[in-house]
C-alpha positions as CSV (number, residue, x, y, z in Angstrom):
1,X,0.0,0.0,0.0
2,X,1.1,3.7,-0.5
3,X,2.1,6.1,1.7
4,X,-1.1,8.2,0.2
5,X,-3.6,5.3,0.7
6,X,-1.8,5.0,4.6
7,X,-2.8,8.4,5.4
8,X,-6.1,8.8,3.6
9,X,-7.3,5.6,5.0
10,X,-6.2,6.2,8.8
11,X,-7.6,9.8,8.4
12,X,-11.1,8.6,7.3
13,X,-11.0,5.7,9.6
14,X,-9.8,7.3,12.6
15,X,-12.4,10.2,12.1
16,X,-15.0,7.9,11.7
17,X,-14.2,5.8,15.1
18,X,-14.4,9.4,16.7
19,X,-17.1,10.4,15.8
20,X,-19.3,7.7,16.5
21,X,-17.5,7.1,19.8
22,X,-17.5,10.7,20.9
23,X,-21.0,10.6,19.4
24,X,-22.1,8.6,21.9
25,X,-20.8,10.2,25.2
26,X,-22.1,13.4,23.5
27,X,-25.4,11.2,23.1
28,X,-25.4,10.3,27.1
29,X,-24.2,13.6,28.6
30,X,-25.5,16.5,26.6
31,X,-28.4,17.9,27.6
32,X,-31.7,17.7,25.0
33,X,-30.2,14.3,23.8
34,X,-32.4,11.7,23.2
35,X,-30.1,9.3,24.9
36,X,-28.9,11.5,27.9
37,X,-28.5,8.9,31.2
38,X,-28.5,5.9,28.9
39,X,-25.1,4.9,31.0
40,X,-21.9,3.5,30.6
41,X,-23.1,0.3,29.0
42,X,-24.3,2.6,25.9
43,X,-20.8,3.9,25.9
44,X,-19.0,1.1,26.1
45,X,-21.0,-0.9,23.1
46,X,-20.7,2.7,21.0
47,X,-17.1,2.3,21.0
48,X,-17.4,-1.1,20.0
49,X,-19.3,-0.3,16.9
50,X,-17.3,2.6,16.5
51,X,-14.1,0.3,16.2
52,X,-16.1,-2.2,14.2
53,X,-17.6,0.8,11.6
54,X,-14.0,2.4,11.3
55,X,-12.3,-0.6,11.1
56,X,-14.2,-2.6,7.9
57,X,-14.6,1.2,6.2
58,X,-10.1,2.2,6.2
59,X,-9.0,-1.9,6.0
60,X,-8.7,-1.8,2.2
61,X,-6.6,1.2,1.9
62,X,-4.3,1.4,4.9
63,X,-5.3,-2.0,6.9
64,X,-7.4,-0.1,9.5
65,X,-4.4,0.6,12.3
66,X,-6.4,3.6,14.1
67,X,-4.4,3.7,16.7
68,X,-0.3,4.9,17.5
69,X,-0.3,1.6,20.0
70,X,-1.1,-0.9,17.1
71,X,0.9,0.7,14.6
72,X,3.9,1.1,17.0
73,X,3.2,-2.3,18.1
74,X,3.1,-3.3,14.7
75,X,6.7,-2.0,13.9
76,X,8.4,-3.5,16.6
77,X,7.3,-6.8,15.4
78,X,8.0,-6.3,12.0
79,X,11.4,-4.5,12.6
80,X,9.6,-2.0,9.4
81,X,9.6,1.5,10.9
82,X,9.0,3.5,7.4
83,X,5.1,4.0,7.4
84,X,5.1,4.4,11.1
85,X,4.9,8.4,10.7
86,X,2.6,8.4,8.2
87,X,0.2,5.8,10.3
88,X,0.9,8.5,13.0
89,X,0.2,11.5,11.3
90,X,-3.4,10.7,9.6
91,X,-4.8,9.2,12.9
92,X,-3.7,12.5,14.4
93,X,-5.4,14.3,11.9
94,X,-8.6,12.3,11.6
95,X,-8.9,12.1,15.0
96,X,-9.2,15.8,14.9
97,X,-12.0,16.1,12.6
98,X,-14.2,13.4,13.7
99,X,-13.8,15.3,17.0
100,X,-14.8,18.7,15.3
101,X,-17.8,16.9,13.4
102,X,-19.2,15.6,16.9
103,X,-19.1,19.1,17.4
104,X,-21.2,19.5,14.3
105,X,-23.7,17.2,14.9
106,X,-24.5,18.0,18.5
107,X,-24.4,21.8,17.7
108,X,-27.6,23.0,20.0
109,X,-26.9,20.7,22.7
110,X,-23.5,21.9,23.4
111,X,-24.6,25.4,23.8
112,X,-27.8,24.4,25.5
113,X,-25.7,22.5,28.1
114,X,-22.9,25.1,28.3
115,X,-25.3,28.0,29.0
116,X,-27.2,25.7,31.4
117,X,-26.1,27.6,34.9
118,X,-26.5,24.5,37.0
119,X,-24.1,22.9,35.1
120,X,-21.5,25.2,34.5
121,X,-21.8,27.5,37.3
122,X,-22.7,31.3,37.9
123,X,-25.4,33.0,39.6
124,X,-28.2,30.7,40.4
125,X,-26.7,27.5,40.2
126,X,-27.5,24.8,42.3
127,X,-25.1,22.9,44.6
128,X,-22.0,20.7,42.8
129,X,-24.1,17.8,42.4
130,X,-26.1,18.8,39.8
131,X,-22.8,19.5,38.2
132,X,-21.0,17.3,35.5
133,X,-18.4,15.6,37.3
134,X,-15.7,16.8,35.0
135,X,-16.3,20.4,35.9
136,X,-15.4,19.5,39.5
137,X,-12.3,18.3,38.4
138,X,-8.6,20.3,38.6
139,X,-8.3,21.7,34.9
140,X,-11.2,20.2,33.1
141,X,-14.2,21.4,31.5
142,X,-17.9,20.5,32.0
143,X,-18.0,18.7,28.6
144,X,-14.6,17.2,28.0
145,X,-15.1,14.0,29.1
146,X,-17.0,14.1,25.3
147,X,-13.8,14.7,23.7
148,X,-10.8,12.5,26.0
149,X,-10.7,10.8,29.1
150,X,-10.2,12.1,32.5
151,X,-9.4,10.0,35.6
152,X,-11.8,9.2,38.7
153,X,-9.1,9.0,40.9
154,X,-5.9,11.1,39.9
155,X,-2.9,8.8,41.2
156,X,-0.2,9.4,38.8
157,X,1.2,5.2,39.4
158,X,-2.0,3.6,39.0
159,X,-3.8,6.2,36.2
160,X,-1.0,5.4,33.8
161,X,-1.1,1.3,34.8
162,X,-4.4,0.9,33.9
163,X,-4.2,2.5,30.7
164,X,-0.8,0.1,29.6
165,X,-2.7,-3.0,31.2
166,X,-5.6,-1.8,29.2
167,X,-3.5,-1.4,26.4
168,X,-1.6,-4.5,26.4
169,X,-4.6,-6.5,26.3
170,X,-5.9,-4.9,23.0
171,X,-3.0,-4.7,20.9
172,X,-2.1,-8.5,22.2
173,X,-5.6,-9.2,20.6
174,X,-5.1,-7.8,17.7
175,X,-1.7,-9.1,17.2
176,X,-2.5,-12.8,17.8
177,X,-6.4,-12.7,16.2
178,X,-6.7,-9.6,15.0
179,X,-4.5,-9.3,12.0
180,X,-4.9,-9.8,8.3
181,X,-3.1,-12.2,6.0
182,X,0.3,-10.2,5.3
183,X,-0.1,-8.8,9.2
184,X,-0.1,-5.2,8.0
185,X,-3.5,-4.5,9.4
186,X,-6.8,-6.1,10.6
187,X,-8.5,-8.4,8.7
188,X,-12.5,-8.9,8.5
189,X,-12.8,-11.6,11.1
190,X,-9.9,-9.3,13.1
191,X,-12.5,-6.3,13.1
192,X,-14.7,-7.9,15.0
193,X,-12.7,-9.9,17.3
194,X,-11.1,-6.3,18.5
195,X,-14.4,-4.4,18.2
196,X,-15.8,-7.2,21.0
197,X,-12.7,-7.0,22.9
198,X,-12.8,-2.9,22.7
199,X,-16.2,-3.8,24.7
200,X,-14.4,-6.1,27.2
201,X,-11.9,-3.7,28.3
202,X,-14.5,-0.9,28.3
203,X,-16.4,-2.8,30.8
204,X,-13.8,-4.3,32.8
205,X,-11.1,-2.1,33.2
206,X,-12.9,1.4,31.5
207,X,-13.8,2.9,35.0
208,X,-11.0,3.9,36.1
209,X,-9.6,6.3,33.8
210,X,-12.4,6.3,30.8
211,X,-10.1,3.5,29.2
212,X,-8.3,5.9,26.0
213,X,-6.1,2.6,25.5
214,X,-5.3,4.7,22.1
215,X,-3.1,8.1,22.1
216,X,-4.4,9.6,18.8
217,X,-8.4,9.0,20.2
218,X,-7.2,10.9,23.0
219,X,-5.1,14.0,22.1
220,X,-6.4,14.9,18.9
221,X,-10.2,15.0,20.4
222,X,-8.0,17.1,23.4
223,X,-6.7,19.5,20.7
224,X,-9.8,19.7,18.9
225,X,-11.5,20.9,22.6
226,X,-9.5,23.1,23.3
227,X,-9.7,25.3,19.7
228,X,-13.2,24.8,19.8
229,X,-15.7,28.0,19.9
230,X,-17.4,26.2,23.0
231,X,-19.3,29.0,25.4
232,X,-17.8,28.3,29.3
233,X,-16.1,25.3,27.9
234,X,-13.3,24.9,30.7
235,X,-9.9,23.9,30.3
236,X,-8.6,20.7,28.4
237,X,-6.7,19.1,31.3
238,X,-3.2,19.4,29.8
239,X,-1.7,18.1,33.0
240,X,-3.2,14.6,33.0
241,X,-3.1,14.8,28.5
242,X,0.5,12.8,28.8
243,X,-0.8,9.7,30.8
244,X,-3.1,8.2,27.2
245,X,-0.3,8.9,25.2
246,X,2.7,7.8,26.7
247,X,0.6,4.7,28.8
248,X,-1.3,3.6,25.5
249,X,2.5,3.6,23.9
250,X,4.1,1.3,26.4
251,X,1.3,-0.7,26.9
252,X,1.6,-1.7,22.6
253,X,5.0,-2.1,23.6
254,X,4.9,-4.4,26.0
255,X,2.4,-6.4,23.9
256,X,5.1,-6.7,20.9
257,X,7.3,-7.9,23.2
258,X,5.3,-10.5,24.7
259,X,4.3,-11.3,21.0
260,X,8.0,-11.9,19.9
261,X,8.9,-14.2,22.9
262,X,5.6,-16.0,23.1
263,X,4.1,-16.2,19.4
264,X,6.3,-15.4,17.1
């Protein structure tokens, strides 16, 4: 494949799993959403399908990495670093937009949230309960849990832990089931096999720290957030933004490295 097809095909795909994952927490925290409350079940299958969507749509042109942890992962095992910027750079990019069209889509129901006083604070609000609970938090915005993750509990050791355990467990998935014949990228049988196990994690390990287990899906919605012409949107959090990059990264890591002893 060429480098053009690489980054067309992780910028449309990477887009796409934004937007439908971003989509749904938009769905279950804005307010004047059909689906506001749904839960974290809702979120966790959105991301699933959001993975599954993403994935069969960018396969045939760059083999549907989506992710700096797989594609790092990827290189490592391969010993092929050329197309590892390239992988990089589109799911940067698309991860951007998709963040920007959630924007889009959701239009009125950002501004009717961000103007709603009990939420966001002012004269007349009620106490911090009625509050979303990324407002309360040091740095981050009423409505950026929409665009990247945020921590429950803010413990440097364990935030960054769960997001390589959370990590390794995907990209091992995908490197043992996941892949296609010439183990470039997923296959059609691998799309689904890591969409289901995209639920798994989000279920199992997910409360913690929201579960970004993917740097680009968390920094370029970040970026996106923070340029955004969002009313009382908050700040973006830039002091916890390095734990779902660099955590993600050694968590693929580690998952090529058990690969090569183990599998390979």
């Amino acid at each position: 494949m060429s480098s053009s097809d690489i980054f067309i095909g992780e910028t449309i795909g990477t887009a796409i799993l934004i937007l439908l994952g971003a989509g749904v927490c938009a769905a279950v925290t804005l307010k004047a959403s059909k689906a506001r409350n749904a839960g974290w079940l809702a979120i966790t299958f959105g991301w699933g399908f959001a993975v599954l969507t993403a994935v069969y749509t960018s396969a045939p042109l760059s083999g549907a990495h989506l992710n700096p942890a797989v594609t790092l992962a990827i290189a490592i095992k391969d010993g092929d670093w050329s197309n590892v910027p390239t992988y990089w750079a589109g799911q940067m990019l698309g991860a951007m937009i998709g963040a920007a069209l959630v924007w889009v889509a959701y239009y009125g129901q950002f501004h009717a949230h961000l103007t709603d006083r009990e939420i966001v604070g002012g004269p007349g609000a009620q106490g911090t309960k009625a509050k979303a609970v990324e407002a309360q938090e040091a740095g981050a915005g009423p409505v950026l849990g929409i665009f990247s993750t945020g921590p429950e509990i803010r413990n440097v050791f364990q935030n960054l832990a769960t997001e390589i355990i959370g990590t390794l467990v995907l990209v091992l998935a995908v490197l043992t089931q996941g892949l296609n014949d010439s183990g470039k990228g997923l296959g059609t049988l691998g799309a689904l096999i890591t969409a289901l196990v995209v639920v798994s994690i989000g279920l199992s390990l997910g409360g913690p720290t929201g579960y970004a287990i993917n740097p680009a899906r968390d920094l370029g919605p970040r970026i996106t957030h923070a340029l955004l012409p969002l009313p009382n949107k908050g700040g973006s959090d830039w002091s916890y933004a390095w734990i779902p990059v660099v955590g993600p990264l050694i968590g693929g890591a580690f998952a090529a490295g058990i690969y090569k002893l183990a599998f390979a």
